[in-house]
C-alpha positions in Angstrom: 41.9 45.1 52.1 43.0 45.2 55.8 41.7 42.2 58.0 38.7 43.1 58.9 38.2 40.6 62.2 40.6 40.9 64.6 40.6 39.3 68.0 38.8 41.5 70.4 41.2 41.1 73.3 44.0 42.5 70.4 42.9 45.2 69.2 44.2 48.3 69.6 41.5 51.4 69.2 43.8 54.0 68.6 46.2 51.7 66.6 43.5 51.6 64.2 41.1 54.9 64.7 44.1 57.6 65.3 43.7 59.4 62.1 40.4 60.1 62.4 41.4 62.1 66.3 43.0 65.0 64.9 40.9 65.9 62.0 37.7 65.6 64.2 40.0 67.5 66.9 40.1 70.8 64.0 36.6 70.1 62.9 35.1 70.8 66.4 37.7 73.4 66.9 36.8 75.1 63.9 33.2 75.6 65.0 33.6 76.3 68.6 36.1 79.3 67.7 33.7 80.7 65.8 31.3 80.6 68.2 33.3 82.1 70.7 34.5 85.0 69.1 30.9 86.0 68.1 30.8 89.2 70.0 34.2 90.0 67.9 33.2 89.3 64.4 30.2 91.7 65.2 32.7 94.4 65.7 35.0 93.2 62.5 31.6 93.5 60.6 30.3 96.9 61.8 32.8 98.4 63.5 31.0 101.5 64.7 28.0 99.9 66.1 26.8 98.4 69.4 26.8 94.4 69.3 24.1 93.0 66.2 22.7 90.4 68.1 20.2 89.6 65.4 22.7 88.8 62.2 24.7 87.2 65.0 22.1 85.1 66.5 21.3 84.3 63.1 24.6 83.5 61.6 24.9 80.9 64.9 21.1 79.1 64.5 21.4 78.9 60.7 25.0 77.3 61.2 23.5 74.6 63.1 20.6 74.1 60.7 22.6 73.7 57.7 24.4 70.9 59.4 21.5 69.3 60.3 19.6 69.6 56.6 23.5 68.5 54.8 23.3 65.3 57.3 20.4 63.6 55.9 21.9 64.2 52.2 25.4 63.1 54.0 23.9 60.1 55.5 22.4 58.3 52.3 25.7 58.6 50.6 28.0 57.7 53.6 25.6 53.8 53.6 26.3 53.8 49.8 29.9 54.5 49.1 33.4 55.0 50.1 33.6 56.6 53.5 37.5 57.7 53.8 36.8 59.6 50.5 33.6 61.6 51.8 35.3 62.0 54.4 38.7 63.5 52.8 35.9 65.7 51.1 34.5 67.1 54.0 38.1 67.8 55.3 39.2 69.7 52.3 36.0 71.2 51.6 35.9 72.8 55.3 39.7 73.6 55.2 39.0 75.7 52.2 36.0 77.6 53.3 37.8 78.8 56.5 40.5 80.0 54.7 38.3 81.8 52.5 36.9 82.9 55.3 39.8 84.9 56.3 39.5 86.8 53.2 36.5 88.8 54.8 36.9 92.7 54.6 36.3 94.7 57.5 34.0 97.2 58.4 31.5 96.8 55.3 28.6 96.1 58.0 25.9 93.7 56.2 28.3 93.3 53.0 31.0 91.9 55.5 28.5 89.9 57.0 27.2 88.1 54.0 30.0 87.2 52.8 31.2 85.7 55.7 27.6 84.3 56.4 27.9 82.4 52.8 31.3 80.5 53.7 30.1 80.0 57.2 27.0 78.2 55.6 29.3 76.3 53.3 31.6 75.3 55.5 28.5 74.0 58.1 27.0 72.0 54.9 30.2 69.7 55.1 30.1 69.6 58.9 26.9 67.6 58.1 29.0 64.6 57.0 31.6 64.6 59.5 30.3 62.5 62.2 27.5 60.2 60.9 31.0 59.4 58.8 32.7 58.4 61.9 30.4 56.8 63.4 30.0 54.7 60.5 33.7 54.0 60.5 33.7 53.0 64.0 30.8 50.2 63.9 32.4 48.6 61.2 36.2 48.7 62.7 35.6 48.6 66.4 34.4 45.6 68.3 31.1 45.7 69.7 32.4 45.4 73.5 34.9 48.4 73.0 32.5 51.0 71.4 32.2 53.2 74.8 35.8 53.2 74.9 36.1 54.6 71.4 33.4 57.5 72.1 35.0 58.3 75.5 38.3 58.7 73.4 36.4 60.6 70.6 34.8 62.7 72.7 37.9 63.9 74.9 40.0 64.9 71.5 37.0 66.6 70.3 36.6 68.2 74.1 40.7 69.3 73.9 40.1 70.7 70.6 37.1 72.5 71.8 38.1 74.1 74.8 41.6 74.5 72.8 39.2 76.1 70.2 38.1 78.9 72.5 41.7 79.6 73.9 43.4 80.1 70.8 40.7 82.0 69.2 40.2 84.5 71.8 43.3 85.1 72.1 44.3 85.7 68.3 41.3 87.8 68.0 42.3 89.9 71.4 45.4 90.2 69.8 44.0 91.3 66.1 45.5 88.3 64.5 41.7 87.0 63.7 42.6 86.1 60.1 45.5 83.9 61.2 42.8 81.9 63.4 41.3 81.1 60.3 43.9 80.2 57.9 45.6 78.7 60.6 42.8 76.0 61.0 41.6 75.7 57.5 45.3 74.4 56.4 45.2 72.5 60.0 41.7 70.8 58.6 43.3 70.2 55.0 46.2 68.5 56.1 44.8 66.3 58.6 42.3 64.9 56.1 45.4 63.9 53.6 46.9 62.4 56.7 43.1 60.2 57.7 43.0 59.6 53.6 46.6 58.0 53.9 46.4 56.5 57.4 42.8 55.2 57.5 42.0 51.9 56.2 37.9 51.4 54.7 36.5 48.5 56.6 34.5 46.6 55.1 30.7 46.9 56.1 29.4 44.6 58.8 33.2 42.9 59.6 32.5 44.1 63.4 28.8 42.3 63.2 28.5 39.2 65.2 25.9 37.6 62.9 28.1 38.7 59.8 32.1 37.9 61.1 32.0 34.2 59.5 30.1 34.6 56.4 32.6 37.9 55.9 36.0 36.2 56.3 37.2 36.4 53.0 38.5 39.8 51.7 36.6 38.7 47.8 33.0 38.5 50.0 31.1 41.2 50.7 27.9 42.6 52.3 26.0 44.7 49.6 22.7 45.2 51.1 20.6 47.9 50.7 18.0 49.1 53.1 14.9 49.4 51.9 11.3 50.5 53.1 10.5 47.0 54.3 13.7 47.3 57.0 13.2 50.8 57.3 10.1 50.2 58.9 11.2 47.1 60.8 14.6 48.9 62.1 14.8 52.5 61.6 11.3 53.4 62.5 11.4 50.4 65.4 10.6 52.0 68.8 13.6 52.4 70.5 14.7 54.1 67.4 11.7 56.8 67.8 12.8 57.2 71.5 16.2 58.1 70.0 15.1 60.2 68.1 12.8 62.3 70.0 14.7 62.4 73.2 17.1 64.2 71.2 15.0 66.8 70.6 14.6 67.9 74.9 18.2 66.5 75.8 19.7 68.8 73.2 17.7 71.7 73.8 19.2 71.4 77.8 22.3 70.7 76.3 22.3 74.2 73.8 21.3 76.2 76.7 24.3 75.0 79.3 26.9 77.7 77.9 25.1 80.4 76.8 23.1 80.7 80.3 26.9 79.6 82.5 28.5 82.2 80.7 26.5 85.8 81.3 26.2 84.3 84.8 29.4 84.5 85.9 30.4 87.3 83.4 27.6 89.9 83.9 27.6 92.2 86.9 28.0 91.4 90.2 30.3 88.4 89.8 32.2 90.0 86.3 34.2 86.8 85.9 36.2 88.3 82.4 36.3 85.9 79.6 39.8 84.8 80.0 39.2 83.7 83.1 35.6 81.9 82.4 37.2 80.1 79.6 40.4 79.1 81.7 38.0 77.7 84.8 36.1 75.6 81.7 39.6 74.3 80.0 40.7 73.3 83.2 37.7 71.8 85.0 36.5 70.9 81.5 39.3 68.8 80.1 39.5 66.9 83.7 36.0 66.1 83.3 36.8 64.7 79.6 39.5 62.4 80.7 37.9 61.3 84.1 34.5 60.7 82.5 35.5 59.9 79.2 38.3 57.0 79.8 37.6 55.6 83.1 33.3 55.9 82.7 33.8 54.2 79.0 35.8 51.4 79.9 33.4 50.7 82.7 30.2 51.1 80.9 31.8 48.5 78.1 32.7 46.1 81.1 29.1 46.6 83.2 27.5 45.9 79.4 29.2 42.7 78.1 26.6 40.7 80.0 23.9 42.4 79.7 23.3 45.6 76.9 20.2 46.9 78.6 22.6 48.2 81.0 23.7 51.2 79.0 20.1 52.6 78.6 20.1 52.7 82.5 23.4 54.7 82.3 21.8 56.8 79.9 19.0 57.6 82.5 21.2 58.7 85.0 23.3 60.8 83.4 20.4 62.6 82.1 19.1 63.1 85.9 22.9 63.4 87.4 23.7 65.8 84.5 21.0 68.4 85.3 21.0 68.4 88.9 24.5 69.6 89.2 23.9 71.6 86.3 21.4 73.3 88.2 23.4 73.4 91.8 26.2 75.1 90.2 23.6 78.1 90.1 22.8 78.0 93.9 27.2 78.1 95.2 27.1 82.0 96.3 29.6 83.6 94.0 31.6 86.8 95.3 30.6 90.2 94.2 34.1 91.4 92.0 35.1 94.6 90.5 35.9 94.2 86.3 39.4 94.0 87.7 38.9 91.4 90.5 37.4 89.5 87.9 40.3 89.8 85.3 42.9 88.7 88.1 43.2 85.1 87.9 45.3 84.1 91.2 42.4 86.7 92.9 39.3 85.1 91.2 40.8 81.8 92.0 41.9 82.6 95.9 38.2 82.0 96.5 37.1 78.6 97.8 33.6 78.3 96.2 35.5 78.9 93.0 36.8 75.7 93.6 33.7 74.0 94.7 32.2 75.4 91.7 34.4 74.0 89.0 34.4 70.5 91.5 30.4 70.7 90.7 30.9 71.5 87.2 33.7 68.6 86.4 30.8 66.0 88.0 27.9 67.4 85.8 30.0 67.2 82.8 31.9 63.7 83.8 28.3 62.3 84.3 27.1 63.8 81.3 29.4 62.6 79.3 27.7 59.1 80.2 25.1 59.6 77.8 27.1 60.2 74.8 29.2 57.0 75.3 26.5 54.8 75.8 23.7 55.9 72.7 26.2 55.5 70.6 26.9 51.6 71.2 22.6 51.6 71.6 21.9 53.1 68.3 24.5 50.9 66.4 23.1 47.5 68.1 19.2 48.2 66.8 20.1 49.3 63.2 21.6 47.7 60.1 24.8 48.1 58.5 23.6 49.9 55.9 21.7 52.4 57.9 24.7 53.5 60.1 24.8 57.1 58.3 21.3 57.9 58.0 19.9 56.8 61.1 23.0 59.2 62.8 21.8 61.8 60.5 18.1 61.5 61.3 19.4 61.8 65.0 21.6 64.7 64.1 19.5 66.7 62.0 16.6 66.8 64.9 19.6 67.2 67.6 21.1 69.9 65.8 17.7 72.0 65.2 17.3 71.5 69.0 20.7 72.7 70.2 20.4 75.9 68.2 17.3 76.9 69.5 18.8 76.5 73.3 20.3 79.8 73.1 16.9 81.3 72.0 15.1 79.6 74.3 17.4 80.4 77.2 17.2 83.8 76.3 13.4 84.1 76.3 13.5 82.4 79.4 15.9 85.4 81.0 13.8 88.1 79.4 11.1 86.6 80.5 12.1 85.6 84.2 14.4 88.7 84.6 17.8 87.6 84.8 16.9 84.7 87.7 19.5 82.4 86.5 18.6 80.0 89.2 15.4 79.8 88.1 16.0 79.9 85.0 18.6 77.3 85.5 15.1 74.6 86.9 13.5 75.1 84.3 16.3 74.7 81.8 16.8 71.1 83.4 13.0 69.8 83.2 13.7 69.4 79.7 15.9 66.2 80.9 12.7 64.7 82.3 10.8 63.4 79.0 14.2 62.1 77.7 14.3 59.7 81.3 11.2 58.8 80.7 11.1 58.1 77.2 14.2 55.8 78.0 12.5 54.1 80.3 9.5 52.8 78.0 12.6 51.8 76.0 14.0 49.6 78.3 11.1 47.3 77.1 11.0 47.7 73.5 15.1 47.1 73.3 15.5 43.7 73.2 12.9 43.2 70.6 14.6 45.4 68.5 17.9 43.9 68.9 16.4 40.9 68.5 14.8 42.2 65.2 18.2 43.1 63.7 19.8 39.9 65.2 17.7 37.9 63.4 18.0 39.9 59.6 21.7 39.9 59.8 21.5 36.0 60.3 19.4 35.2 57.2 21.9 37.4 55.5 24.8 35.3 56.6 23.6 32.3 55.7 22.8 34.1 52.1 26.0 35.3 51.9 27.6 32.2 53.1 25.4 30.1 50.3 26.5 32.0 47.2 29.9 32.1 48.3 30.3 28.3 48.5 27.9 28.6 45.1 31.1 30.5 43.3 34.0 28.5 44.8 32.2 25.4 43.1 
């Protein structure tokens, strides 16, 4: 067994944490190139026909809620065994299915698309366990005061990989190279979860838990607990908890809708921004967002924390309301009317000022944004027990994951509905921000209690630890 406590002002995150990056780097990439090529795989399926934007639609919603039914099986598993090894399933299990994947034959219209349907659902079931995995990792390896650095850091790898993800898809795909793409990334996915199986050390549950550091000094000492439906209802179902949990619900219904409503924008007639050149203005304003927002906002929100936790649900607040008002502006910079050609010419697209003030607009949404992810993180972990670090991540994903696949649908009812008024379209988009604000602001009173709540379990249970050690070493 590794030492599990290390001094805070040693530690080294990515000395410890590195061979999780890459695998969770070709896990998001995996995903986000299929989503991508969407419009593609219609063609690869039925050939012949206009764009099936039901099977499509479908194959895309259903991904999303299979991950979100696997987590909660994931997430009772993940509190109760070894996670490296469900997590070197997961890996090998989703490297497989994409290279099965490959195997799909064209041009066999609902045949081609149930096969691939079938793997894609497969390969999502796994997704289930990926990050409630992590995160579980994380709390019990990382140090309390260097969480938001470790999300910020998570989240830009995963943000690379993403935006890599829609690069290197499109362009294999453009190229008709799609089966490559996905053997490519399924023996990507394999190898890095041998590498994280070698690499990785298990930590031992609650070593980064203030109340439980002493009592777990010794590598022969364990914690063993078990939640039951006495702490379940006293930590998991605790109020700040609920707010979690059904904030998730709006904030990841704005979130789903972000792409698929930016995209036709600036895609569809008169502006006819091509894809290349949408997905080149989101790599490169994207990624600087990701490593402004991600390193520099992390390390902050740790340092404006350490004295005083309730900090980060005020951060939390205003990235929701920062996030969606620029959001929203970016609909309102007046955007050139371009041929299909102007549009494809990237020195010509990018020639134009507002393109710039555009992509400044977008880099501050997404930098702000990205607040909100690096700060529920630390929140969640502080008001919940060790051994409810998976399921209480799943519970969260499985409602946030429901939501984000239905953006898309409701975005497009919204359109249909509206007539193509992005701007508009765009406000209303953004009210669903508002209940998450102010459901975290009837948190900021229930927090402490619930911290407190924990505090005070994982105490008893040091001193019962600490008692039948000294009980065996008589």
């Amino acid at each position: 067994m590794a030492e599990q406590n290390i001094n805070d002002s040693k530690f080294s995150i990515n000395k410890h944490m590195w061979p999780i990056y890459p695998l969770g780097g070709f896990q998001i990439l995996a995903f986000s190139g299929i989503y991508i090529i969407i419009v593609p795989l219609s063609n690869i399926f039925w050939p012949n026909d206009p764009y099936h934007a039901f099977e499509m639609g479908l194959l895309i919603t259903s991904m999303f809620w299979m991950m979100s039914i696997a987590g909660l099986i994931f997430g009772r598993l993940i509190d109760k065994y070894n996670r490296k090894k469900i997590l070197f399933i997961v890996a090998l299990s989703r490297g497989s299915s994409m290279i099965l994947l490959s195997l799909t034959i064209e041009g066999l219209g609902i045949n081609s698309w149930l096969y691939f349907y079938t793997l894609a659902l497969i390969f999502c079931f796994f997704a289930g366990g990926n990050y409630p995995t992590v995160l579980s990792i994380a709390h019990d390896t990382v140090p309390l005061n260097m969480r938001s650095r470790f999300f910020g850091i998570y989240g830009i790898v995963r943000n690379i990989f993403q935006l890599g993800g829609f690069l290197f898809s499109g362009s294999l795909v453009q190229a008709g190279l799609w089966r490559i793409y996905f053997i490519t990334i399924g023996i990507a996915l394999i190898t890095s979860g041998f590498v994280m199986y070698i690499e990785l050390d298990e930590p031992k549950r609650g070593a980064q838990t203030d109340e439980l550091k002493e009592a777990l000094e010794e590598d022969s000492v364990e914690y063993k607990y078990q939640i039951d439906k006495k702490t379940m209802r006293s930590t998991m179902l605790s109020k700040t908890n609920l707010v979690a949990l059904i904030e998730g619900i709006f904030t990841q219904l704005f979130m789903g809708s972000l792409t698929i409503l930016f995209l036709p924008y600036v895609q569809s007639p008169p502006h006819n921004i091509s894809p290349l050149n949408t997905s080149l203005f989101i790599t490169i304003f994207g990624i600087t967002a990701g490593i402004l927002g991600r390193i520099y906002l992390a390390r902050a929100s740790d340092k404006w924390a350490s004295n005083n936790h309730k900090i980060r649900l005020f951060l939390i607040i205003f990235a929701l309301l920062g996030g969606a008002i620029f959001f929203v502006f970016l609909f309102f910079i007046p955007l050139p009317v371009l041929t299909e050609t102007q549009g494809a010419d990237f020195l010509y697209v990018f020639g134009y000022p507002v393109f710039w003030i555009m992509g400044l607009c977008f880099l501050i949404s997404q930098s702000i944004s990205g607040l909100y992810e690096i700060n529920q993180g630390p929140i969640i972990q502080e008001i919940n027990l060790p051994e409810a670090q998976g399921q209480i991540v799943s519970w969260n994903k499985f409602l946030e994951n429901i939501s984000f696949g239905a953006g898309p649908l409701v975005s497009g009812i919204f359109i249909s509905l509206i007539g193509e008024n992005y701007q508009i379209v765009s406000i209303f988009i953004a009210f669903f921000t508002i209940p998450g604000m102010i459901l975290w602001v009837f948190a900021l009173k229930s927090y402490q209690e619930d911290k407190k709540t924990v505090q005070q379990l994982l105490t008893t249970r040091a001193d019962e630890i600490k008692s039948k050690s000294k009980f065996k070493s008589i």
